[in-house]
N, C-alpha and C positions, 0 to 999 in steps of 0.2 A: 203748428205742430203736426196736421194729419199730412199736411203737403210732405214734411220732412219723413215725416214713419212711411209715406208710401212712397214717394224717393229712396230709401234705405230698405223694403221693403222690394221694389224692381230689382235695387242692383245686386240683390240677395239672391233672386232670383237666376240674374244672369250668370251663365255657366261661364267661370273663369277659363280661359285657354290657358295649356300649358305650353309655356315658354319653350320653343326649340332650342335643345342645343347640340351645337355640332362640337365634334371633336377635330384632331387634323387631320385623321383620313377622312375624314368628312368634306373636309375643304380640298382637300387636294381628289379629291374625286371630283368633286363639282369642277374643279379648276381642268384640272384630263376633260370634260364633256363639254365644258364651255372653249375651249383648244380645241378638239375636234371638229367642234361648230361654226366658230368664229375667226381659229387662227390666235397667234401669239396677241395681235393690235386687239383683239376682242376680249383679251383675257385681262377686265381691272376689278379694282377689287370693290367696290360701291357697288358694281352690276351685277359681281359675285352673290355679294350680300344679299341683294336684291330678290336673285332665283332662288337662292338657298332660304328667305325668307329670315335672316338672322340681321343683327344690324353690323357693323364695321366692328364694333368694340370686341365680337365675336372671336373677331380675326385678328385684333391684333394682341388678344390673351394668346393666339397658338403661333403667331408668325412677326416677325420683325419688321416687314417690309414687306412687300409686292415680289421683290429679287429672294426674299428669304420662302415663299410659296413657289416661284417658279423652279427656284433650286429642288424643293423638294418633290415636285411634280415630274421631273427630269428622274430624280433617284428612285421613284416610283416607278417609271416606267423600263428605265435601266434595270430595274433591281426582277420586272415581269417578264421584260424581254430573253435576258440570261438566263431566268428560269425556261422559257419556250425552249431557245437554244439547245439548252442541256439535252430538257425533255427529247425533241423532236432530231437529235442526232445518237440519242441511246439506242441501238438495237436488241432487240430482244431476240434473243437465239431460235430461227425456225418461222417469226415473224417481218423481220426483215421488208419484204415487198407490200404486208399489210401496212406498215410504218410509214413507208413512202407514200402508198396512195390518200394514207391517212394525213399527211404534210402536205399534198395538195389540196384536201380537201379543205383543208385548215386555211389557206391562201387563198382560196376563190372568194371571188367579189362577193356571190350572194351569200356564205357564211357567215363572212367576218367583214363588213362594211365598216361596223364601227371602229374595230382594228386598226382597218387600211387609213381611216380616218385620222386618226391618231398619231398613225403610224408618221402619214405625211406630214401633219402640222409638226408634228417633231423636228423632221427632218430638214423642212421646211426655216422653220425656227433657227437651226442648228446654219443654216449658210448668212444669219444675221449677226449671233450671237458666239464669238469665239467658246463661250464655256459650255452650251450647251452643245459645240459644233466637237469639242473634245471629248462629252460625253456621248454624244452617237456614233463618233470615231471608235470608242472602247466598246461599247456593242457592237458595230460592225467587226471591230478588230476579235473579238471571243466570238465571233459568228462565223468567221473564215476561219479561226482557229479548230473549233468544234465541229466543223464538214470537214478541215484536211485530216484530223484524227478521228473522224467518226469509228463508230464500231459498226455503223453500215457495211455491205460488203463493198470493195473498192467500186467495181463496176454503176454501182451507184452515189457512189462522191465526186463533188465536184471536181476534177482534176483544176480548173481556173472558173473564180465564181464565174458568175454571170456580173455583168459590169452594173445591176443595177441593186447587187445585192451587198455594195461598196458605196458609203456616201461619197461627195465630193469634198474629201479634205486631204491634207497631205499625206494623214496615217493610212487612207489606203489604199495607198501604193503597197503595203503590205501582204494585201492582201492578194496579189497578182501574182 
């Protein structure tokens, strides 16, 4: 009986952890930093688990499949990129040339590494994957759309992008 009371008595003592829980943007963040790291091959879902510190059953209360988080990691990124897009081809009347400098600064390596990171496993991803190769088709295609109609002055829009500002699929050709 005293064995038992102070058995019951430790584990009284030990400070319960609270349970992480993650929501889906939760996972689909982890899933974007683990893509950036590793690449599409890198991205399973046991390993996810693993860094996010949660178990499987986590992930499969928010997501159907491996293909059901990849999709939504794509409409994530689609959905950040379009926004940049917009952003970064608005001109603000009399700011104009700050906008531009400010757009490169935005693209240099030492900025935005993780970006660029991303950017690539994406893109990357997209020359394997017909679906996700039509989703970075439709950002590139609203990206050549948004410099030909910029409200930049013309002298600063693309007249023809640059050829690496076009993935490698058929839609852009479009963009040319």
């Amino acid at each position: 009986m005293v064995v038992e009371s102070s058995i019951l008595l430790r584990m009284e003592n030990i400070v319960k952890k609270p349970r992480t829980q993650l929501d889906r943007a939760a996972w689909v963040a982890g899933a974007t930093e683990v893509l950036a790291e590793e690449g599409i091959a890198g991205l399973r879902v046991e390993v996810l688990a693993k860094r996010l510190k949660v178990t499987k059953g986590s992930f499969y209360w928010h997501f159907t499949d491996r293909r059901d988080l990849l999709m939504a990691v794509l409409a994530h990124w689609k959905e950040g990129r379009i926004r940049d897009i917009i952003k970064q081809t608005r001109a603000q009347p009399g700011r104009e040339l700050e906008q531009i400098y400010h757009v490169i600064d935005v693209y240099s390596a030492s900025r935005s590494r993780r970006g660029m990171m991303i950017e690539l496993a994406v893109r990357d991803w997209a020359r394997r994957d017909a679906e996700a190769g039509a989703i970075v088709a439709e950002v590139t295609m609203s990206a050549c759309a948004a410099r030909a109609t910029s409200s930049l002055p013309a002298a600063y829009r693309w007249k023809r992008p640059p050829a690496a500002a076009c993935c490698s699929t058929p839609m852009s050709s479009a963009c040319r």
